[in-house]
mmCIF file of the N, C-alpha and C atoms, coordinates in Angstrom:
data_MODEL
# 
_entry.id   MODEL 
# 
loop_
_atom_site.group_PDB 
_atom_site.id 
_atom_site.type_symbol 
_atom_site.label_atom_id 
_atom_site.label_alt_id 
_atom_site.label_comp_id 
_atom_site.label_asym_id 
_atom_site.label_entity_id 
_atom_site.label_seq_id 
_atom_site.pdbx_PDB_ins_code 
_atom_site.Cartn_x 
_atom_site.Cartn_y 
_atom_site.Cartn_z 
_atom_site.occupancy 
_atom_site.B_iso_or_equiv 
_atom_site.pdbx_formal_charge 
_atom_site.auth_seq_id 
_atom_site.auth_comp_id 
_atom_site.auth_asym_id 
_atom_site.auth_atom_id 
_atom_site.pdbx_PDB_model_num 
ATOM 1   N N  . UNK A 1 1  ? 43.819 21.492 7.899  1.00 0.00 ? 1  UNK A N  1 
ATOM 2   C CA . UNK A 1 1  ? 42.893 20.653 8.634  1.00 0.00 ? 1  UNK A CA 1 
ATOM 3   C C  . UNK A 1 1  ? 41.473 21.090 8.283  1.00 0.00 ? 1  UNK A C  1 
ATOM 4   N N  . UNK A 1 2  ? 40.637 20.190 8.037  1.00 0.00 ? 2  UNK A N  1 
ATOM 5   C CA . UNK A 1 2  ? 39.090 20.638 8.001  1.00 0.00 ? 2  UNK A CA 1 
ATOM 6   C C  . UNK A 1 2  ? 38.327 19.647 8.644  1.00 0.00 ? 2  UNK A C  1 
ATOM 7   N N  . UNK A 1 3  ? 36.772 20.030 8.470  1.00 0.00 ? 3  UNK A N  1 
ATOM 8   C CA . UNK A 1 3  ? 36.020 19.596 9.394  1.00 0.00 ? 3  UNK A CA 1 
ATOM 9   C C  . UNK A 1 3  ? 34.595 19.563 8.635  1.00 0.00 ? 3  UNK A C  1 
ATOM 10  N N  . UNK A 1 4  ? 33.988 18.976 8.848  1.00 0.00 ? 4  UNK A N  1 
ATOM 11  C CA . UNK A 1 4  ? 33.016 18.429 8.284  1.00 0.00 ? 4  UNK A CA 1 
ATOM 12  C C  . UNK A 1 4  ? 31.878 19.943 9.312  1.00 0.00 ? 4  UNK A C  1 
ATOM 13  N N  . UNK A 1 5  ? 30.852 20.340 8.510  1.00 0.00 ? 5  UNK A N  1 
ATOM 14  C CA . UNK A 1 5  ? 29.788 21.025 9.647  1.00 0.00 ? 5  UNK A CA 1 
ATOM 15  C C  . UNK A 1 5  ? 27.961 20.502 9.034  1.00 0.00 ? 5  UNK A C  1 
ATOM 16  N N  . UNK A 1 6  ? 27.629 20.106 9.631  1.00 0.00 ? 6  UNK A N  1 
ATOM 17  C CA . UNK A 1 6  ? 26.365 19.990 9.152  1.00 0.00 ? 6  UNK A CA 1 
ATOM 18  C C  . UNK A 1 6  ? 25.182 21.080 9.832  1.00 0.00 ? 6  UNK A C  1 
ATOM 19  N N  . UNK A 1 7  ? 23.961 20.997 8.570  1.00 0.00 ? 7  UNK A N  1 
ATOM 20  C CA . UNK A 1 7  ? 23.253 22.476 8.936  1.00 0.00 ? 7  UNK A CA 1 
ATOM 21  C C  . UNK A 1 7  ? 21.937 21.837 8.530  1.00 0.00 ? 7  UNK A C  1 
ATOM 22  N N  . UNK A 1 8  ? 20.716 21.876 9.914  1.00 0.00 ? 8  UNK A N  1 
ATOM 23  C CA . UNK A 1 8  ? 19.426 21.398 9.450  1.00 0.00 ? 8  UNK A CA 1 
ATOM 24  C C  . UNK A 1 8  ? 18.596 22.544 8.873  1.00 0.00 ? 8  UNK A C  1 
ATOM 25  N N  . UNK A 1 9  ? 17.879 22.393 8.074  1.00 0.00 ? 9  UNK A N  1 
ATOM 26  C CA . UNK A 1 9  ? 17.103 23.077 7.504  1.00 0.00 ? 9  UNK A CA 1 
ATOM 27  C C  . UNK A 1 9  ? 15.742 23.019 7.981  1.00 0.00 ? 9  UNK A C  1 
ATOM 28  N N  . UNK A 1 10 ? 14.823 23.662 8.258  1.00 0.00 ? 10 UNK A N  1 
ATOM 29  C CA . UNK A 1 10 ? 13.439 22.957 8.731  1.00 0.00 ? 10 UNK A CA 1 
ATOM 30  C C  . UNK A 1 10 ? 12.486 22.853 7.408  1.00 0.00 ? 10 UNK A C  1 
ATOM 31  N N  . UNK A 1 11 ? 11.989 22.010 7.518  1.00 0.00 ? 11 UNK A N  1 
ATOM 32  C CA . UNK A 1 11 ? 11.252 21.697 5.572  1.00 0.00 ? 11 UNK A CA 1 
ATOM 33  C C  . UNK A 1 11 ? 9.699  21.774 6.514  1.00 0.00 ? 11 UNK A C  1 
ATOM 34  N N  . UNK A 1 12 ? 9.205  20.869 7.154  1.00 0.00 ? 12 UNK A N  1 
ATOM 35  C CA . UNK A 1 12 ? 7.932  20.830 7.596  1.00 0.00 ? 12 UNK A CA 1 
ATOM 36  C C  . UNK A 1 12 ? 7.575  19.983 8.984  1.00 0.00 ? 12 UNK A C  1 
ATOM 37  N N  . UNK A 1 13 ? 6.863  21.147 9.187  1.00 0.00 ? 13 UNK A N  1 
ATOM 38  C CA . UNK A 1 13 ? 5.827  20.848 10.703 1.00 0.00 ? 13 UNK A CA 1 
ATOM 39  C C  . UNK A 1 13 ? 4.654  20.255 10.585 1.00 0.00 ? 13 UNK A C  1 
ATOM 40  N N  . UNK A 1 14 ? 4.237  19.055 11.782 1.00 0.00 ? 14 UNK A N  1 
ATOM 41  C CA . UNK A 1 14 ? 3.131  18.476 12.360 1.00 0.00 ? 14 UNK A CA 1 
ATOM 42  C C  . UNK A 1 14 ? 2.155  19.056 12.264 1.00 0.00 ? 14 UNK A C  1 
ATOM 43  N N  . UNK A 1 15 ? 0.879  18.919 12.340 1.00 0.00 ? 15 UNK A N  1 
ATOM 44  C CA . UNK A 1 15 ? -0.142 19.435 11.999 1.00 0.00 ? 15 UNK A CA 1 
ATOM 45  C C  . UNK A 1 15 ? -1.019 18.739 13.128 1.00 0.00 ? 15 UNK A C  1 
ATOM 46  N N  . UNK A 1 16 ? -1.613 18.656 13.932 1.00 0.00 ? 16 UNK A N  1 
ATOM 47  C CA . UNK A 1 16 ? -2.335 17.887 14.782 1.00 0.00 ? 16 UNK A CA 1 
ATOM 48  C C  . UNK A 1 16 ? -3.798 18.156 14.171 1.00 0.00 ? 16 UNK A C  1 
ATOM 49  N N  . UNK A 1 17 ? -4.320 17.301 14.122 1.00 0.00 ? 17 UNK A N  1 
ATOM 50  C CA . UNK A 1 17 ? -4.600 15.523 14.373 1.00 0.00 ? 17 UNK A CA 1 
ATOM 51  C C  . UNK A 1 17 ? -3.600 14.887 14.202 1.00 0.00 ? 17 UNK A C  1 
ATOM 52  N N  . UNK A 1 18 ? -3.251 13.337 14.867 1.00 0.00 ? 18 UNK A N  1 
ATOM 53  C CA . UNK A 1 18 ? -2.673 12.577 13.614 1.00 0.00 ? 18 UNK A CA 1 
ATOM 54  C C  . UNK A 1 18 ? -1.404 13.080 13.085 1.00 0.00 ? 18 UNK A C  1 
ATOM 55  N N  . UNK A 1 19 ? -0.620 12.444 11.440 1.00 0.00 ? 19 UNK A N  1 
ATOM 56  C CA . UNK A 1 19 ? 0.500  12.062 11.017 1.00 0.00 ? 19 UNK A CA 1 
ATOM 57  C C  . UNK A 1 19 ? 0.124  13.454 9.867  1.00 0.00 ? 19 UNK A C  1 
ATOM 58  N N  . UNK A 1 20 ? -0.462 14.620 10.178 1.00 0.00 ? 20 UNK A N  1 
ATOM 59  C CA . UNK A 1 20 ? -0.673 15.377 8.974  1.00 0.00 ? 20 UNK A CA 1 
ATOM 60  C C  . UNK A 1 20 ? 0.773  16.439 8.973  1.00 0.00 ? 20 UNK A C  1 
ATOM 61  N N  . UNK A 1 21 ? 1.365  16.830 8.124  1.00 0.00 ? 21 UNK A N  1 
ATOM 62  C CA . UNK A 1 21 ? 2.549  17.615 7.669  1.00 0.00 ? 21 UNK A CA 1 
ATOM 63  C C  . UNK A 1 21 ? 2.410  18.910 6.941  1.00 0.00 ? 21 UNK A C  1 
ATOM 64  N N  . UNK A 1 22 ? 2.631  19.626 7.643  1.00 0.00 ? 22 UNK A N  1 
ATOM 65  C CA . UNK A 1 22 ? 2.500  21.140 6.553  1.00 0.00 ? 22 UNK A CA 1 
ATOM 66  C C  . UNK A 1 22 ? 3.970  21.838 5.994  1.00 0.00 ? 22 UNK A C  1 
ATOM 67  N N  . UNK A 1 23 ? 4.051  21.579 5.204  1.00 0.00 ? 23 UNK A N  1 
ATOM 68  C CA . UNK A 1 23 ? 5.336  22.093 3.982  1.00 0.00 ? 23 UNK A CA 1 
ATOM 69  C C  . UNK A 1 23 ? 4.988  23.176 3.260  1.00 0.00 ? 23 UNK A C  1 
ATOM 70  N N  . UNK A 1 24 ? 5.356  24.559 3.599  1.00 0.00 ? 24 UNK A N  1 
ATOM 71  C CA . UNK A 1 24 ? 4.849  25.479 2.986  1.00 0.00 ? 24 UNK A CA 1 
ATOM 72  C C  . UNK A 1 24 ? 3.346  26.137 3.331  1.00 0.00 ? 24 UNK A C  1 
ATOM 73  N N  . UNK A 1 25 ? 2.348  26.265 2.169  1.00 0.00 ? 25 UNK A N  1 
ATOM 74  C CA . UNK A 1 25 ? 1.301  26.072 2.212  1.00 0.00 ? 25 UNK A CA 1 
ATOM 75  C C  . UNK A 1 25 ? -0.014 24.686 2.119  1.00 0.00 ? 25 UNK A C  1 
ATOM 76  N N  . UNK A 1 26 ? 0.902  23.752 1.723  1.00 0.00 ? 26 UNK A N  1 
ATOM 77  C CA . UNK A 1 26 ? 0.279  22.690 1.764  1.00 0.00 ? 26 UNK A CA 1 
ATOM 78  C C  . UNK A 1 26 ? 0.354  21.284 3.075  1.00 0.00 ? 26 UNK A C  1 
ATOM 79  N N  . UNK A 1 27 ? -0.790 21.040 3.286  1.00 0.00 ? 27 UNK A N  1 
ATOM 80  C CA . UNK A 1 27 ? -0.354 20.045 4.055  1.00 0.00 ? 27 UNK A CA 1 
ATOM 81  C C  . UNK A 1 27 ? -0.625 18.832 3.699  1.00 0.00 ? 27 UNK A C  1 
ATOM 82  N N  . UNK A 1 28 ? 0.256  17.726 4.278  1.00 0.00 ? 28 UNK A N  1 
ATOM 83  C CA . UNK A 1 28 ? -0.010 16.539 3.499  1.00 0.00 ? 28 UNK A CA 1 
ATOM 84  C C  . UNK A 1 28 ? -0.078 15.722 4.499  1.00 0.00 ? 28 UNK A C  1 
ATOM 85  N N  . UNK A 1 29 ? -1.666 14.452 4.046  1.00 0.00 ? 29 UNK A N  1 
ATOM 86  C CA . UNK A 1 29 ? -1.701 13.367 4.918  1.00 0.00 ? 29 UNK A CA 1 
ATOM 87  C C  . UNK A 1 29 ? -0.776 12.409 5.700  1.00 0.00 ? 29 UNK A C  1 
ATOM 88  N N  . UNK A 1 30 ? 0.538  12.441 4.816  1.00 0.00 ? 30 UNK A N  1 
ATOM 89  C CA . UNK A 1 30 ? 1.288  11.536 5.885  1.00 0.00 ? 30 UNK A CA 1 
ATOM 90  C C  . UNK A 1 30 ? 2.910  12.356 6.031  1.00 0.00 ? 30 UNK A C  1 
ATOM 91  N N  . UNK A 1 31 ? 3.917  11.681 6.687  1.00 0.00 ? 31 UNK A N  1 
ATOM 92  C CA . UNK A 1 31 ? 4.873  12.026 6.503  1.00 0.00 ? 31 UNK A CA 1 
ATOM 93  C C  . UNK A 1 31 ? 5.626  11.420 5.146  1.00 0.00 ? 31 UNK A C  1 
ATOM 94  N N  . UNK A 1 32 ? 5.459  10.391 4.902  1.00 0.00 ? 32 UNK A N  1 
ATOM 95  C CA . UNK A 1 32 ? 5.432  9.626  3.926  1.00 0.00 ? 32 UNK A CA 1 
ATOM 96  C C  . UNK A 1 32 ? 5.698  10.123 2.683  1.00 0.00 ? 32 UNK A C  1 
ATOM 97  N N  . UNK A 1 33 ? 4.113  11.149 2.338  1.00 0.00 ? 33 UNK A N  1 
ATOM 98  C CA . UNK A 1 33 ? 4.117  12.018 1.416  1.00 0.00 ? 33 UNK A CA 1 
ATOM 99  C C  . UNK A 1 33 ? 4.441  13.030 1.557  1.00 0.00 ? 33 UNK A C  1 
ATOM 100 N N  . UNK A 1 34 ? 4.703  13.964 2.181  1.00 0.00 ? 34 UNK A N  1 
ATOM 101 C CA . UNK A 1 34 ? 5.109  15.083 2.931  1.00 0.00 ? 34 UNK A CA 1 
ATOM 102 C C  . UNK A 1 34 ? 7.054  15.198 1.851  1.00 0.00 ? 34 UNK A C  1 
ATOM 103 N N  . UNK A 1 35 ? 7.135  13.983 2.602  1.00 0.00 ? 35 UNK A N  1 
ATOM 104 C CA . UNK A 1 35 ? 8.848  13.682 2.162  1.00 0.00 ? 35 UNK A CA 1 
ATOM 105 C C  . UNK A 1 35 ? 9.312  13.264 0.736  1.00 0.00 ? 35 UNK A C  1 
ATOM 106 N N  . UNK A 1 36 ? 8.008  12.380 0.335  1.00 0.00 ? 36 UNK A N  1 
ATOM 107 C CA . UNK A 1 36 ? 8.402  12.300 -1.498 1.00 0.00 ? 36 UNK A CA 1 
ATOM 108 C C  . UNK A 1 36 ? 7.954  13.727 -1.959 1.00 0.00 ? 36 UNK A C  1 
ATOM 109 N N  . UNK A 1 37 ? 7.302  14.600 -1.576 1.00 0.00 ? 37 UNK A N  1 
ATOM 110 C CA . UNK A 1 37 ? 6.875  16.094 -2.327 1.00 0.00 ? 37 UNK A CA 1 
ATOM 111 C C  . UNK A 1 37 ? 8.003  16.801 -2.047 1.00 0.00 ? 37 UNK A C  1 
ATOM 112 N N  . UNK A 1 38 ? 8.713  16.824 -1.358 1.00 0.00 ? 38 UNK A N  1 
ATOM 113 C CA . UNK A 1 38 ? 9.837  17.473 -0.828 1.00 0.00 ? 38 UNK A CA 1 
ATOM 114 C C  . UNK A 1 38 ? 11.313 17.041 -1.777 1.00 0.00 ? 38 UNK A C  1 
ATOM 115 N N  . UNK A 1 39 ? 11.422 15.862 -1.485 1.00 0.00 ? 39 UNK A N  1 
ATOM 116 C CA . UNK A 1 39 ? 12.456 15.398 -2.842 1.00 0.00 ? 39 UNK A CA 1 
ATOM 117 C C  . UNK A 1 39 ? 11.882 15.798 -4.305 1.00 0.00 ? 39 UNK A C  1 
ATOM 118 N N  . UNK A 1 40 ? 10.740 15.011 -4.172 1.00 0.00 ? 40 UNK A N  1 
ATOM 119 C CA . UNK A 1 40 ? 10.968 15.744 -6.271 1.00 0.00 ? 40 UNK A CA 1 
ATOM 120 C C  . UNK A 1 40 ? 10.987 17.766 -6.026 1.00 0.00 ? 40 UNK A C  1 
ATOM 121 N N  . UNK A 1 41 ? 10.810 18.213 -5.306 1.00 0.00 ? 41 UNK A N  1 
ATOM 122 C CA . UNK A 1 41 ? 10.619 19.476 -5.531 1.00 0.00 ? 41 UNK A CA 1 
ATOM 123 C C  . UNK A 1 41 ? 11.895 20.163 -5.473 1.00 0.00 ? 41 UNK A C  1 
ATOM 124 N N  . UNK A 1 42 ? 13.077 19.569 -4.731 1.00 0.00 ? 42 UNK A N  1 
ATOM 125 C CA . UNK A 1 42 ? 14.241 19.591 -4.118 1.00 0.00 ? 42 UNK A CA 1 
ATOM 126 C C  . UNK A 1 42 ? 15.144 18.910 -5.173 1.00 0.00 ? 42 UNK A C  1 
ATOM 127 N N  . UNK A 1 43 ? 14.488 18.277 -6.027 1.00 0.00 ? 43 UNK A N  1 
ATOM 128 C CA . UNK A 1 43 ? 15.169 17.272 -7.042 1.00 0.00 ? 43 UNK A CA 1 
ATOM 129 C C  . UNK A 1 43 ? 16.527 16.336 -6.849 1.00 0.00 ? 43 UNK A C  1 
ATOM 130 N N  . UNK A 1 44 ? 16.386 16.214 -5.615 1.00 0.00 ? 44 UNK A N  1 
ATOM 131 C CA . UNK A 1 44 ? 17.014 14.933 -5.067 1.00 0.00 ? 44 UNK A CA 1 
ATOM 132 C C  . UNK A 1 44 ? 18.081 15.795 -4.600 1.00 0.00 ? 44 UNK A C  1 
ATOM 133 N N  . UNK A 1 45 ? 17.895 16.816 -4.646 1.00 0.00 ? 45 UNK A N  1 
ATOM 134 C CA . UNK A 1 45 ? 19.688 17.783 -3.682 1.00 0.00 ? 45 UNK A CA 1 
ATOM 135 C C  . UNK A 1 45 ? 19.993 17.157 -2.352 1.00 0.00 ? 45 UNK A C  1 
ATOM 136 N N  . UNK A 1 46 ? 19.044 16.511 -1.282 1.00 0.00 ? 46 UNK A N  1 
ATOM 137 C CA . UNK A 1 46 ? 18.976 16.401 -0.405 1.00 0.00 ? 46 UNK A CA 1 
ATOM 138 C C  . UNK A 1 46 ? 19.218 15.147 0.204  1.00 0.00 ? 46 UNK A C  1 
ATOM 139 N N  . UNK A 1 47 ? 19.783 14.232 0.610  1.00 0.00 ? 47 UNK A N  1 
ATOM 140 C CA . UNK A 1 47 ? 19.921 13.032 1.100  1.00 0.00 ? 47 UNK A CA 1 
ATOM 141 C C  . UNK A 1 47 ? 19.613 12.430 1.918  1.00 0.00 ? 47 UNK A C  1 
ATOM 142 N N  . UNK A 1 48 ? 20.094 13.470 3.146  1.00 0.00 ? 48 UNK A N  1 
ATOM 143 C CA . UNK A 1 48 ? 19.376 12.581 4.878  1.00 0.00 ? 48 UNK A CA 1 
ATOM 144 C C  . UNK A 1 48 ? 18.456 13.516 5.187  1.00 0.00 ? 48 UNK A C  1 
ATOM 145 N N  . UNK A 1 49 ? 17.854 13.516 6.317  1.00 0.00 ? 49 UNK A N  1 
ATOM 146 C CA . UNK A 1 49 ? 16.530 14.274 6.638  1.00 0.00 ? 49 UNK A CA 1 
ATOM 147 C C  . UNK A 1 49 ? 16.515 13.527 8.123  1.00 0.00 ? 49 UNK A C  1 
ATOM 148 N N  . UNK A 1 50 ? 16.316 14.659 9.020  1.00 0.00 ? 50 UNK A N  1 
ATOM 149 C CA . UNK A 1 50 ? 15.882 14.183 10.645 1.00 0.00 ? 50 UNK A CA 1 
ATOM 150 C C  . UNK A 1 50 ? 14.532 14.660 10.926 1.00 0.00 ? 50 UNK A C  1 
ATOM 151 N N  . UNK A 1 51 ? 13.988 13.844 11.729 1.00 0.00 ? 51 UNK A N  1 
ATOM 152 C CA . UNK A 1 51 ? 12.811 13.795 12.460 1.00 0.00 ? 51 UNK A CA 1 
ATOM 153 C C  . UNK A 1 51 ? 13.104 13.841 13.709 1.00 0.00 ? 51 UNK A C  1 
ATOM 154 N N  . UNK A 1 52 ? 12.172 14.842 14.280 1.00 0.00 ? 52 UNK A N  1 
ATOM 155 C CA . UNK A 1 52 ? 12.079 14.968 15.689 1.00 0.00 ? 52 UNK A CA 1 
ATOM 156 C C  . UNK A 1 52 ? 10.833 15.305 15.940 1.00 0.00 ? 52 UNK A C  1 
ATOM 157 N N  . UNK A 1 53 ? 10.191 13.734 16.713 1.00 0.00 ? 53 UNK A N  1 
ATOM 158 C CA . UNK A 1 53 ? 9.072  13.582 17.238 1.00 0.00 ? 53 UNK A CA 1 
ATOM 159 C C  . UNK A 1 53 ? 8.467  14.388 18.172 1.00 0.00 ? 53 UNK A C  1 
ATOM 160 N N  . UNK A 1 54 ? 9.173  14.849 19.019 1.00 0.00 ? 54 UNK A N  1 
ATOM 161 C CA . UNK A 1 54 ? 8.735  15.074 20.184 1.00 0.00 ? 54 UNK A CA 1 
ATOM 162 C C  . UNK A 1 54 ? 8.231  16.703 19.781 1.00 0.00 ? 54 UNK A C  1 
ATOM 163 N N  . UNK A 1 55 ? 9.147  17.261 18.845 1.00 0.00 ? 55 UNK A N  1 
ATOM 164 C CA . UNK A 1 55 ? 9.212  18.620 18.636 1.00 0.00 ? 55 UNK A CA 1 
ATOM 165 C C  . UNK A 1 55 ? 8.384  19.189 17.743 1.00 0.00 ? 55 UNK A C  1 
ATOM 166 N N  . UNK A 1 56 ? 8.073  17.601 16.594 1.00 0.00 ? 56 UNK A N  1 
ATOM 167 C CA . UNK A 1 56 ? 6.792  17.597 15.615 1.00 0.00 ? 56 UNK A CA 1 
ATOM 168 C C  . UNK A 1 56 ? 7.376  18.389 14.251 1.00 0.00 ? 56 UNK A C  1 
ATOM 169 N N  . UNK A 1 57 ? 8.794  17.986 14.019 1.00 0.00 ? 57 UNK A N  1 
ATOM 170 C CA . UNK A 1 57 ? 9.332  19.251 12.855 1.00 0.00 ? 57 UNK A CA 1 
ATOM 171 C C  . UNK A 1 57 ? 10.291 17.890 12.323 1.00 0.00 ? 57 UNK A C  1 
ATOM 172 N N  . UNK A 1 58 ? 10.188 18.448 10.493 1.00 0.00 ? 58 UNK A N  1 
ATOM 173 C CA . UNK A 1 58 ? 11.168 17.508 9.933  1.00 0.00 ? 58 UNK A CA 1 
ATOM 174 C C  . UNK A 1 58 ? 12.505 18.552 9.440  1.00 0.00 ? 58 UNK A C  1 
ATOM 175 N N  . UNK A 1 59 ? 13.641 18.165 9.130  1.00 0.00 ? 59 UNK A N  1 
ATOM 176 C CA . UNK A 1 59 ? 14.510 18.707 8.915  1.00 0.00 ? 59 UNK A CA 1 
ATOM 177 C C  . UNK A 1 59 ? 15.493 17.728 7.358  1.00 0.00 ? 59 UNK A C  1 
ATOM 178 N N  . UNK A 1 60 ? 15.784 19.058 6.524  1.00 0.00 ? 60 UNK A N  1 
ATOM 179 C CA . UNK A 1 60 ? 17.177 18.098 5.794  1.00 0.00 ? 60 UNK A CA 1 
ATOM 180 C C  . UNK A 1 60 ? 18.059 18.461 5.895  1.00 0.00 ? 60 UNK A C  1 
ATOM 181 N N  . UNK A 1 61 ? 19.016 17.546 6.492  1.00 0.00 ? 61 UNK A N  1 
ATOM 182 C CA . UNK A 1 61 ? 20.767 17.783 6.558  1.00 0.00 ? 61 UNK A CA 1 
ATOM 183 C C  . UNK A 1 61 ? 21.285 18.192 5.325  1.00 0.00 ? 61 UNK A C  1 
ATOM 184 N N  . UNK A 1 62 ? 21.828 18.837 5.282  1.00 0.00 ? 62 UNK A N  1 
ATOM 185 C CA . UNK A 1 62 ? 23.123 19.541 4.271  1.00 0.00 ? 62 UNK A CA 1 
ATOM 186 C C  . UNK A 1 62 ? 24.709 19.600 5.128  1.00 0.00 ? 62 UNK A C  1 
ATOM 187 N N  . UNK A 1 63 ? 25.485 19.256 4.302  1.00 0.00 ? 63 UNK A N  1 
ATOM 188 C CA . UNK A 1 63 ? 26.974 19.214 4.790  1.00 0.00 ? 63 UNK A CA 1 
ATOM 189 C C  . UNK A 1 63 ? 28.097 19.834 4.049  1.00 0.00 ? 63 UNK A C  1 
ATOM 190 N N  . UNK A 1 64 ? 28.893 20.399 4.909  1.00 0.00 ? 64 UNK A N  1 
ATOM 191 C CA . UNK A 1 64 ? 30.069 21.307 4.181  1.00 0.00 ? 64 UNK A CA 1 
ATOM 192 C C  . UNK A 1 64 ? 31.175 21.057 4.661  1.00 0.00 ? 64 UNK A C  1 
ATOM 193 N N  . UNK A 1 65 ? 32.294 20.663 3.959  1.00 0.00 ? 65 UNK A N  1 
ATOM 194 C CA . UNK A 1 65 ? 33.696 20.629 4.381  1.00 0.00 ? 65 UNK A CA 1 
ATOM 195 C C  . UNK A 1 65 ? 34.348 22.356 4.528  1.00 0.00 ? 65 UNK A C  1 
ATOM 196 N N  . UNK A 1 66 ? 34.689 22.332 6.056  1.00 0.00 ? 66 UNK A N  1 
ATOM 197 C CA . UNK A 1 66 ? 35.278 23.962 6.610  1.00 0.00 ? 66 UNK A CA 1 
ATOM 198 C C  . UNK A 1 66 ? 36.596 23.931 6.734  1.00 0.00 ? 66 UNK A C  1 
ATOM 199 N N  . UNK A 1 67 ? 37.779 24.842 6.239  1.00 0.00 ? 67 UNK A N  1 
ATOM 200 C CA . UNK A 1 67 ? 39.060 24.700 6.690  1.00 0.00 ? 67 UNK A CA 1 
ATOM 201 C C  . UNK A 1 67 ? 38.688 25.291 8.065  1.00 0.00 ? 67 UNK A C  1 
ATOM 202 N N  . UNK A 1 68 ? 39.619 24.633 9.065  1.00 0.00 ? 68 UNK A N  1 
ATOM 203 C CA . UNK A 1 68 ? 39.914 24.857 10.461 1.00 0.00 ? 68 UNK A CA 1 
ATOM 204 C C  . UNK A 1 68 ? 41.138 25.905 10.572 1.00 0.00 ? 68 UNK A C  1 
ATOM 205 N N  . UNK A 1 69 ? 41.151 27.034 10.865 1.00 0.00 ? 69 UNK A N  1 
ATOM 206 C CA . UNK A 1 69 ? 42.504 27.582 10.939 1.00 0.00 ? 69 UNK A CA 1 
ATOM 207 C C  . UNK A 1 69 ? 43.197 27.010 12.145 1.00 0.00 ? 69 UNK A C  1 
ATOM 208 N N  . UNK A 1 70 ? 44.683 26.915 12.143 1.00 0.00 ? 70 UNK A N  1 
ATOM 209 C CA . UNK A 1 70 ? 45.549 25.826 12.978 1.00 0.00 ? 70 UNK A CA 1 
ATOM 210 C C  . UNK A 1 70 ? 45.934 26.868 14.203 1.00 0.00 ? 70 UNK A C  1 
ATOM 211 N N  . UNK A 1 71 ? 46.043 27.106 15.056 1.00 0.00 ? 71 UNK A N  1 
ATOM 212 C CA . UNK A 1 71 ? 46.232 27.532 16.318 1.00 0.00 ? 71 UNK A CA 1 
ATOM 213 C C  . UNK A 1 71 ? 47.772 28.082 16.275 1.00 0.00 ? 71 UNK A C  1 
ATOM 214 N N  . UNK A 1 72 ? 48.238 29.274 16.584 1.00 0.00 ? 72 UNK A N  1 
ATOM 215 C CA . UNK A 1 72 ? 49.416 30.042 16.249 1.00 0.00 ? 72 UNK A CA 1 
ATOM 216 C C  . UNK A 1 72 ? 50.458 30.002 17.340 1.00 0.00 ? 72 UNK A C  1 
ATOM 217 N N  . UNK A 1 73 ? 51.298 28.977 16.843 1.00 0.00 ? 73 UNK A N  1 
ATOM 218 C CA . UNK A 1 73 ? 52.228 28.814 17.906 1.00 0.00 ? 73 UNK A CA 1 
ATOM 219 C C  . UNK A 1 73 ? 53.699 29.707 17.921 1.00 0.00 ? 73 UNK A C  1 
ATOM 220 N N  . UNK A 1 74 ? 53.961 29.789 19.655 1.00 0.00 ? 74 UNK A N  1 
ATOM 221 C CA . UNK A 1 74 ? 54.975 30.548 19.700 1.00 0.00 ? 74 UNK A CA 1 
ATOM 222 C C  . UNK A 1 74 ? 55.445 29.808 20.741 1.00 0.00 ? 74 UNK A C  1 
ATOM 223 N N  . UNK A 1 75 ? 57.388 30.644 20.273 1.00 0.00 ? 75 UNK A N  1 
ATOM 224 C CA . UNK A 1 75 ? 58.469 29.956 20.861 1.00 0.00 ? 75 UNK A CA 1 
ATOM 225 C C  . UNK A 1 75 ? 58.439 29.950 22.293 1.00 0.00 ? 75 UNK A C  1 
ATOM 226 N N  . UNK A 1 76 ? 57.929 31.012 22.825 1.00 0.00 ? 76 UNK A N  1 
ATOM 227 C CA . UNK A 1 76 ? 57.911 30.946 24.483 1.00 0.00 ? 76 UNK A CA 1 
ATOM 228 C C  . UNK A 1 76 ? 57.285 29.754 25.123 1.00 0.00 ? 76 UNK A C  1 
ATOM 229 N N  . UNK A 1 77 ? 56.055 28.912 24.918 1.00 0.00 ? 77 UNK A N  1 
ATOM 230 C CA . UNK A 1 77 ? 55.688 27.825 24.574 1.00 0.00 ? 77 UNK A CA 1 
ATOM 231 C C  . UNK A 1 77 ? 56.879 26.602 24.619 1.00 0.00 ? 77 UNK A C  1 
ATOM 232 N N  . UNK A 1 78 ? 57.392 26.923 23.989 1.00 0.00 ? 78 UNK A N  1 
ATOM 233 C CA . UNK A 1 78 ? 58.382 25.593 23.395 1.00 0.00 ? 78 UNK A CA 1 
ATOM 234 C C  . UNK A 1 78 ? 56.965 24.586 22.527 1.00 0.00 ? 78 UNK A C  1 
ATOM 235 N N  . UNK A 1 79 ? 56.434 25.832 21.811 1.00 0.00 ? 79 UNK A N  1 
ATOM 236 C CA . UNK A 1 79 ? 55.646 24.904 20.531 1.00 0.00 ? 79 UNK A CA 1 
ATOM 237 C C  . UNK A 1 79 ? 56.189 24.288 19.359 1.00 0.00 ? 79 UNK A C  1 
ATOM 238 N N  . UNK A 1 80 ? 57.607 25.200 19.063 1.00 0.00 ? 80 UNK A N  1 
ATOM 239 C CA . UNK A 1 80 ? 58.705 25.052 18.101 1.00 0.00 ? 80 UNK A CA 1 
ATOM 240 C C  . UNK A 1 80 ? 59.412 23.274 18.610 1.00 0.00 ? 80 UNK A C  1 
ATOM 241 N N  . UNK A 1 81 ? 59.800 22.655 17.743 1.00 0.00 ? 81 UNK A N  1 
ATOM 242 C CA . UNK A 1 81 ? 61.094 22.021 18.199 1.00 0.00 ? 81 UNK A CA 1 
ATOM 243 C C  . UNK A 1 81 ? 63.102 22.771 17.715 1.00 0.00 ? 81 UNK A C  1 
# 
């Protein structure tokens, strides 16, 4: 059995004033650009990406298929047939 796990990464924070983004050492006027500097630099490894407004931080999803180890059944149980 497996399971899918996903893991955000934080790429870049809000900058107040305004829609400004800081990635690293640089900050960039929009999110817009913020996010195409991030892909070519990332060279497209990356696919989805979350935003969270409220918190002012962007994130990119990465995903991994995990085996689940199966739960060890015993006869006292009547897990057996």
């Amino acid at each position: 059995m497996t399971e899918t796990v996903e893991k955000n990464i934080l790429i870049a924070e809000r900058v107040p004033p305004g829609d400004q983004w800081k990635m690293g050492d640089t900050v960039y006027p929009s999110l817009i650009e913020m996010l195409n500097a991030f892909h070519k630099r990332a060279a497209g490894k990356y696919k989805a990406y979350r935003l969270e407004p409220s918190a002012g931080v962007v994130y990119a999803i990465t995903e991994s298929i995990q085996e689940v180890p199966q739960p060890k059944k015993y006869d006292l149980y009547g897990d057996y047939d």
